[in-house]
C-alpha positions in Angstrom: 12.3 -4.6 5.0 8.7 -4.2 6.1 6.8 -6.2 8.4 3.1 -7.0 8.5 1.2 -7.6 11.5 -1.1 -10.5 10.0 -4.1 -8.9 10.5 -3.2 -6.1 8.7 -1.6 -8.4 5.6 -5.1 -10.5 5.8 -7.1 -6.8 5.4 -4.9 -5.8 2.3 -5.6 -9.3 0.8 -9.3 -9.1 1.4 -9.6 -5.8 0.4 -8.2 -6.8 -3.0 -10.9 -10.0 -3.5 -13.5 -7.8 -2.0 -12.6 -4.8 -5.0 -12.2 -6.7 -7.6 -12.5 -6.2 -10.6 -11.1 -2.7 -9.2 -8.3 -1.9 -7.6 -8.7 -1.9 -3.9 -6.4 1.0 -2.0 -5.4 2.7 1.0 -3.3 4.3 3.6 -0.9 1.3 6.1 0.0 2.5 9.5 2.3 1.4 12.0 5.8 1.8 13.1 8.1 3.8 10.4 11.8 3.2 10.2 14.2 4.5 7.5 15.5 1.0 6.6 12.5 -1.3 8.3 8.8 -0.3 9.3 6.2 -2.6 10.4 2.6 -2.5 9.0 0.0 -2.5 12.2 -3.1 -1.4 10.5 -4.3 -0.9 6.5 -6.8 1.9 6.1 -9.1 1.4 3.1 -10.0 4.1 1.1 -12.1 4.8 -1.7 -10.7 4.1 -5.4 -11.1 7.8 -7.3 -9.3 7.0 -10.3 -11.3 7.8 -13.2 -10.3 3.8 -14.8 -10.3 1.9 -11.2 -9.8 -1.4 -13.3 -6.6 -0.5 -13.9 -6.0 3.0 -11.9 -5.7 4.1 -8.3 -5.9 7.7 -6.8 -6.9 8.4 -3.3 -9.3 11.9 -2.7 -7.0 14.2 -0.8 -9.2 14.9 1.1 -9.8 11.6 2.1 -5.9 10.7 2.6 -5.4 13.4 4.6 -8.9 12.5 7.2 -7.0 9.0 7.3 -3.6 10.2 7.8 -4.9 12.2 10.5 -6.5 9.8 12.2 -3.6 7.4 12.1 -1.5 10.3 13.9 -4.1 11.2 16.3 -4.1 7.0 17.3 0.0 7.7 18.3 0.8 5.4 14.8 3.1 6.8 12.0 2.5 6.5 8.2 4.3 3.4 6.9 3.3 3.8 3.3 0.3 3.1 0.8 -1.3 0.0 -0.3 -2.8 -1.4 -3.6 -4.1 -4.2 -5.5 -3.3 -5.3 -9.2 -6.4 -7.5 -10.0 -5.0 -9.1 -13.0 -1.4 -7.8 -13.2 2.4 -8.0 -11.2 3.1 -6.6 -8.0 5.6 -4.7 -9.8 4.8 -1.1 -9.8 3.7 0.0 -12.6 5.1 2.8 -15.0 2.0 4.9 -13.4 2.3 3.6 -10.4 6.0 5.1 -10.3 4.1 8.4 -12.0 2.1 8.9 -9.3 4.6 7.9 -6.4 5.2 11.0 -4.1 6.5 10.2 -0.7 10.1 9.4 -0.8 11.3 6.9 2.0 7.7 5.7 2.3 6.5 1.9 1.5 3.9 1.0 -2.1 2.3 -2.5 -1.5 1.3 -4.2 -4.2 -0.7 -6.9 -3.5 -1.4 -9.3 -7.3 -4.0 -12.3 -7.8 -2.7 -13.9 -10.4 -3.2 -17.4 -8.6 -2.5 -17.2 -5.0 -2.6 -14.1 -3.6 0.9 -12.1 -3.3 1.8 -9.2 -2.0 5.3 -7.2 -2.7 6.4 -3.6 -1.2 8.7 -1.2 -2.7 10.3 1.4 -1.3 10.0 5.3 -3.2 13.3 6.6 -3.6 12.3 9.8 -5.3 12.1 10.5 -9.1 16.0 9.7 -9.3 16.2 6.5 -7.4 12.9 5.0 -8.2 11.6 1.7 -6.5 13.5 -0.5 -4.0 12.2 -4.1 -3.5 11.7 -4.6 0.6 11.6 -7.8 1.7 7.7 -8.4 3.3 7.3 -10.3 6.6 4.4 -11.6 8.1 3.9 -12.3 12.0 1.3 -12.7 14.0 1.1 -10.6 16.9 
């Protein structure tokens, strides 16, 4: 299961309607558990795919200035975030490609309609995705 702080699910969401028609991405932080983490904070980042319409891709360089300073603020990385302007929250066969931190959470948040946002679980290239179930409080 993950948990969002609402504040941090509201930041995901906007950062989608405020990206579109790109994919908006970045870096959640917060508590990390092996079976449940809780989201505290979503860390936008720039979209360096080549295709941002359809692609994602954080700089390294710039994932590893925000995953820094989500360490240095006493937070753990929970996971990674992303929007699907016009598709699922599913991961996508690239999405899975591109996966490389086992154990960690991929939110996907979709606008077809109302905003919706799913989270997966990366099990490695052997195990794949796990649903999570997603949990907003307000704190």
């Amino acid at each position: 299961m993950i948990e969002f702080a609402r504040e941090a699910y509201d930041d995901v969401v906007h950062a989608g309607y405020d990206g579109a028609p790109e994919e908006a991405c970045g870096v959640l932080a917060g508590e990390y558990g092996e079976d449940e983490s809780t989201v505290l904070e979503a860390h936008p980042t720039e979209n360096a795919a080549d295709t941002p319409e359809i692609r994602y891709s954080i700089d390294p360089e710039e994932q590893l200035a925000v995953i820094e300073a989500i360490e240095d603020a006493g937070l753990d990385i929970v996971g990674f975030y992303h929007t699907h302007p016009a598709g699922p929250t599913q991961p996508s066969e690239t999405d899975a490609d591109r996966a490389a931190w086992p154990g960690y959470s991929y939110a996907i948040c979709a606008f077809d309609g109302y905003p919706y946002l799913g989270s997966w679980r990366w099990q490695g290239d052997d195990g794949g995705f796990e649903q999570e179930i997603v949990r907003v409080v307000d704190r």
